[in-house]
C-alpha positions as CSV (number, residue, x, y, z in Angstrom):
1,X,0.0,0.0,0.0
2,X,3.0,2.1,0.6
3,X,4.4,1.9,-2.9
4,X,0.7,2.9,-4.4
5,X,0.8,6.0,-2.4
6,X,4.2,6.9,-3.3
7,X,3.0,5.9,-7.2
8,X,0.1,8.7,-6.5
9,X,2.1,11.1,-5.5
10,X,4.4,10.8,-8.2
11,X,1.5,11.0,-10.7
12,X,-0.2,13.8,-9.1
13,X,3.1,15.8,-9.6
14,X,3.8,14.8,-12.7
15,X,0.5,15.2,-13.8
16,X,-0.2,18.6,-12.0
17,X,-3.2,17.0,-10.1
18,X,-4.3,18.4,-7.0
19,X,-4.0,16.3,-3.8
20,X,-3.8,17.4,-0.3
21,X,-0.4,18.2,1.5
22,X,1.0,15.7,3.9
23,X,0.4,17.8,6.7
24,X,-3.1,18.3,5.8
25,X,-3.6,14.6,5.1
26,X,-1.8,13.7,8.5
27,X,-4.2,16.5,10.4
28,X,-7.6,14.8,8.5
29,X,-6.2,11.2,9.3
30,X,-6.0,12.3,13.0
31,X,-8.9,13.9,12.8
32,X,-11.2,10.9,11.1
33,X,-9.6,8.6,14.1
34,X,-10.0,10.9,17.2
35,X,-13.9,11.3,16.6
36,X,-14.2,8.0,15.7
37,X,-15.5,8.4,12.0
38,X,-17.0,6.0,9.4
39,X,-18.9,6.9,6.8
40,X,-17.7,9.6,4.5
41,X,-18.7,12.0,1.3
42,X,-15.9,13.2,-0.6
43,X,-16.6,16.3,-3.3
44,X,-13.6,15.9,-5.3
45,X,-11.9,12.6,-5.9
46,X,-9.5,13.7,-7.9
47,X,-7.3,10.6,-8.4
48,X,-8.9,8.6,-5.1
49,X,-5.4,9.8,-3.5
50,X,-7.6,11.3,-0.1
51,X,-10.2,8.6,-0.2
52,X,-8.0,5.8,0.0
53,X,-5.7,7.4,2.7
54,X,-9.0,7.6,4.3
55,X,-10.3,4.3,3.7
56,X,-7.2,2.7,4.8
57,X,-7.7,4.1,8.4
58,X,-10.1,1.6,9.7
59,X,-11.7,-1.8,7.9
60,X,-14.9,-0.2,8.9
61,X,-14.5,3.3,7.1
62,X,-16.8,3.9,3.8
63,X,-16.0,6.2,1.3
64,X,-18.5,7.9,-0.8
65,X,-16.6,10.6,-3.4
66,X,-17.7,12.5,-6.2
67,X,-15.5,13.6,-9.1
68,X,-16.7,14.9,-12.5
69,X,-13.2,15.4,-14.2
70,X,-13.4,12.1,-16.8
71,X,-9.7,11.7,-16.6
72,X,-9.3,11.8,-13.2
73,X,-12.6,9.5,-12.2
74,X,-10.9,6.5,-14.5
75,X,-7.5,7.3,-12.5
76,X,-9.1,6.9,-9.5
77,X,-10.9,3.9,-10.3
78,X,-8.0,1.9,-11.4
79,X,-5.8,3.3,-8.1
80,X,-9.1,2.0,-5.9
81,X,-9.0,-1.0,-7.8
82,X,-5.2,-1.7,-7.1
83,X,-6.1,-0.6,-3.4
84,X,-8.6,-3.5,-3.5
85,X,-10.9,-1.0,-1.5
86,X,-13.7,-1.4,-4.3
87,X,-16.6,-2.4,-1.8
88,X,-15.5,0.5,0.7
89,X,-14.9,3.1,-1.8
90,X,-17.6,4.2,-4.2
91,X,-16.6,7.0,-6.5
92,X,-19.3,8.6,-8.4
93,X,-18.9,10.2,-11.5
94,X,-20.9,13.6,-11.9
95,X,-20.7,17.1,-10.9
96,X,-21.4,17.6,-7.1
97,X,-23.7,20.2,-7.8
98,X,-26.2,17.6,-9.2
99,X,-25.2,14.7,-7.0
100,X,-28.1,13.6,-4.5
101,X,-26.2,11.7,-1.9
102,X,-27.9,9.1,-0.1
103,X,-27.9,8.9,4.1
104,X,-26.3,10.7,6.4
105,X,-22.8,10.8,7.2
106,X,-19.8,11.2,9.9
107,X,-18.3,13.5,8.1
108,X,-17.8,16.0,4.7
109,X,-14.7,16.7,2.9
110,X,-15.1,19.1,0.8
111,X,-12.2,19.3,-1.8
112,X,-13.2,20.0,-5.4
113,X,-14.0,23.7,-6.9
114,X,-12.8,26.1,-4.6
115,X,-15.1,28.8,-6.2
116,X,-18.6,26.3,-5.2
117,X,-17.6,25.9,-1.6
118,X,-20.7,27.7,-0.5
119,X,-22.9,25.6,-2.5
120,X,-21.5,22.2,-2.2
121,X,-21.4,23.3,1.7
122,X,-25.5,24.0,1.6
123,X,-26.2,21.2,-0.8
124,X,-24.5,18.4,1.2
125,X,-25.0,19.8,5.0
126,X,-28.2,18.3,5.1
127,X,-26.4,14.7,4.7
128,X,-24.5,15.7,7.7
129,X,-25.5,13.6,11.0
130,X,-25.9,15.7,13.8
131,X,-22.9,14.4,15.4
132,X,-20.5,15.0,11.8
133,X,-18.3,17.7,10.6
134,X,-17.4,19.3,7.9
135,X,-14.2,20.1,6.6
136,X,-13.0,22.0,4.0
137,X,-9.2,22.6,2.6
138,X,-7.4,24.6,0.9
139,X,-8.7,28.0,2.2
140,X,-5.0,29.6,1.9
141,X,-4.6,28.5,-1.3
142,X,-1.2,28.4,-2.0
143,X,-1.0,31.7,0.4
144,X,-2.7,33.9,-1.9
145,X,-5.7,34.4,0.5
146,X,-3.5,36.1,2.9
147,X,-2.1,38.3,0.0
148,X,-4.4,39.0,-2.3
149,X,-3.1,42.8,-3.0
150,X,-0.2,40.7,-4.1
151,X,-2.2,39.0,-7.2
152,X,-2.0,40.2,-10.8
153,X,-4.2,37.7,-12.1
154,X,-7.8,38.5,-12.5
155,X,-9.1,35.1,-12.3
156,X,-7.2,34.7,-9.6
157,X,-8.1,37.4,-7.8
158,X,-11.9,36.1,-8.4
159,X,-11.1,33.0,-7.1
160,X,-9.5,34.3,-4.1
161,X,-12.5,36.4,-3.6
162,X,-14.7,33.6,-3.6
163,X,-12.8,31.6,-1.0
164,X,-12.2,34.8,1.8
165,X,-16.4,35.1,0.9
166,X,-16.4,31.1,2.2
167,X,-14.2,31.9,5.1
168,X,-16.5,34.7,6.0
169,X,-19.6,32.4,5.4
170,X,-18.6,30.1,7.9
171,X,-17.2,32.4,10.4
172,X,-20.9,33.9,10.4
173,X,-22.7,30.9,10.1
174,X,-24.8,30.6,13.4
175,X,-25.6,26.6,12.6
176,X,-21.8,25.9,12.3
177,X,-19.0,26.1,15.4
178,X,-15.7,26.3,13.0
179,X,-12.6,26.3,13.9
180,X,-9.6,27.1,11.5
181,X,-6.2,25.6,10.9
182,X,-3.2,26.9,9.9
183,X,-2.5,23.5,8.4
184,X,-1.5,22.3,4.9
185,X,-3.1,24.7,2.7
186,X,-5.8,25.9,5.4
187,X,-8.2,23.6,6.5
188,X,-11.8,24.4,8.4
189,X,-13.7,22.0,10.4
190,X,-17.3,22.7,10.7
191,X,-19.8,21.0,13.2
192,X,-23.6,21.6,14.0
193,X,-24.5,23.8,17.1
194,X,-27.7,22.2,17.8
């Protein structure tokens, strides 16, 4: 299993696919363990690197992760596949903004377009059981939400508009308690107040 995360890192490089950061990885890992997590939604598979890091936590974890990206779903697939984690992962190809997930789970990582976090976040929160969390990464991205005076790049700029908007969003959010970490690329955890 070692050797097919090493192989996945080494594609997502070479390939210029996004996964999470080892610290961020480490942080969710410790995370999924300390509150004692099992079922999972995923919004963004990208190659299956997160859900099988996930998966390989506990025999009892399950995996449900979306991914739209054609490419990407079939690389995930196959590295599932060579994970043999087929019955515990189930990745699902379509955009998360027309996904209906079934049940309700431990917990929500949201890791796909950084400009729909709000959506996916008010789409998917009502999968959430009352006991779950959300968490969302990459809310520094790359550092540039911190300096955003600092960007030439109009797109850019709109997309680092979008996430400081999400950061604000779930700072005022009166159903959420989140908490912020200066982890990875900037990670949020997000759980129910009632």
């Amino acid at each position: 299993m070692v050797s097919l995360i090493k192989e996945m890192e080494q594609y997502a490089q070479e390939n210029n696919v996004p996964i999470m950061q080892s610290e961020g990885i480490d942080f969710l890992s410790n995370f999924i363990k300390e509150h004692n997590v099992k079922r999972i939604l995923e919004i963004g598979a990208a190659i299956g690197y997160s859900a099988i890091r996930m998966a390989m936590l506990d025999k009892d974890i399950e995996v449900v992760t979306v991914e739209r990206d054609d490419v990407r779903y079939k690389e995930a697939l196959k590295n599932i596949h060579k994970a043999e984690m087929d019955k515990r992962i189930q990745v699902v190809h379509v955009d998360a903004l027309e996904f209906e997930a079934d049940g309700l789970f431990d917990l929500i990582f949201i890791d796909a377009a950084k400009a729909q976090y709000i959506k996916f976040f008010e789409r998917y929160n009502k999968n959430l059981d009352k006991n779950g969390y959300i968490i969302s990464d990459n809310l520094k991205f790359h550092g540039l939400v911190d300096h955003y005076d600092q960007i030439k790049n109009r797109n850019t700029k709109q997309l680092v508009r979008k996430i400081q908007r999400y950061i604000t969003y779930l700072e005022e959010n009166k159903e959420y308690d989140t908490t912020f970490y200066d982890i990875g690329d900037g990670i949020a955890a997000s759980r129910k107040t009632e």
